[in-house]
C-alpha positions in Angstrom: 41.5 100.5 31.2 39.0 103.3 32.5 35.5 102.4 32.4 35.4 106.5 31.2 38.0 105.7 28.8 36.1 102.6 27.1 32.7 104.7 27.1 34.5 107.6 25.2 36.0 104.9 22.8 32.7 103.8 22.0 31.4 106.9 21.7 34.0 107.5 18.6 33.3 105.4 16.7 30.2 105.4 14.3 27.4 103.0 13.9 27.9 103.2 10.3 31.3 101.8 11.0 30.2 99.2 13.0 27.9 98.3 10.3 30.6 97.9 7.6 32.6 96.1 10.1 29.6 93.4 10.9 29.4 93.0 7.3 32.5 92.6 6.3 32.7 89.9 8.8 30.0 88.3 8.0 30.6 88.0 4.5 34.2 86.9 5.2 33.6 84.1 8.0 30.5 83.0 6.0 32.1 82.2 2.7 35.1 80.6 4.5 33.1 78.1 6.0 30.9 77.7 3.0 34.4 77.2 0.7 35.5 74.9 3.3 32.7 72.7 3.5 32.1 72.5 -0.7 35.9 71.5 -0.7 35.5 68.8 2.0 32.3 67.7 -0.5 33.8 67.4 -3.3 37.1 65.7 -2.1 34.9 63.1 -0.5 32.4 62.6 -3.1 35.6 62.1 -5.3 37.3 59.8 -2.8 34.3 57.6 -2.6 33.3 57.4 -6.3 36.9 56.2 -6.9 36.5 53.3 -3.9 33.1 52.1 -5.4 32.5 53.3 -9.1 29.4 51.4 -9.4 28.2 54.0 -6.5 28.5 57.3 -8.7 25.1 57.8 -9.5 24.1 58.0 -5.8 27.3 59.7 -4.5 26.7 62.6 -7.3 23.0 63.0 -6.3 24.2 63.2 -2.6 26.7 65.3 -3.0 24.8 68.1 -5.1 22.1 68.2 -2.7 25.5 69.2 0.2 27.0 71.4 -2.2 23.0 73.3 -2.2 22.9 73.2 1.5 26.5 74.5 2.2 26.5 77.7 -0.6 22.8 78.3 1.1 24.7 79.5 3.9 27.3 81.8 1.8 24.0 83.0 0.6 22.7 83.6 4.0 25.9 85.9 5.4 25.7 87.3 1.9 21.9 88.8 2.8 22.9 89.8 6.2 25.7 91.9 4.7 23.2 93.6 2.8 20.6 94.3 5.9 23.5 95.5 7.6 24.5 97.9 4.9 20.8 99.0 4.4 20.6 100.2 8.0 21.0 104.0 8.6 
């Protein structure tokens, strides 16, 4: 490819568009790996409470205080989508 025809390319396409397209993304890749992370939680949290019952009130404490941290980051690509969208 053209080093004319990439800088033509670029020069199409909008930084408005680029914006929507950096938030989409964000959103998208940052509540897959928050859904991904609360699901591996909550499937070990379960796992564990069923090996040693007598452990629940521990495991549950622990595994609130993961399920905070992990949709802190959907949170997180959620406020970047909207400083993304906010820029003009």
């Amino acid at each position: 490819m053209d080093t004319n025809t990439v800088a033509q390319t670029a020069q199409m396409i909008s930084p408005q568009a680029l914006a929507w397209l950096g938030a989409g993304l964000a959103v998208g890749l940052g509540t897959l790996g928050s859904g991904v992370g609360i699901g591996i939680i909550f499937g070990k949290s379960i796992e564990s409470a069923a090996r040693q019952p007598e452990a629940a009130p521990l495991i549950n404490r622990m595994m609130y205080t993961g399920f905070a941290l992990v949709e802190a980051q959907a949170l997180y690509a959620l406020l970047i989508t909207f400083l993304l969208l906010a820029k003009k």
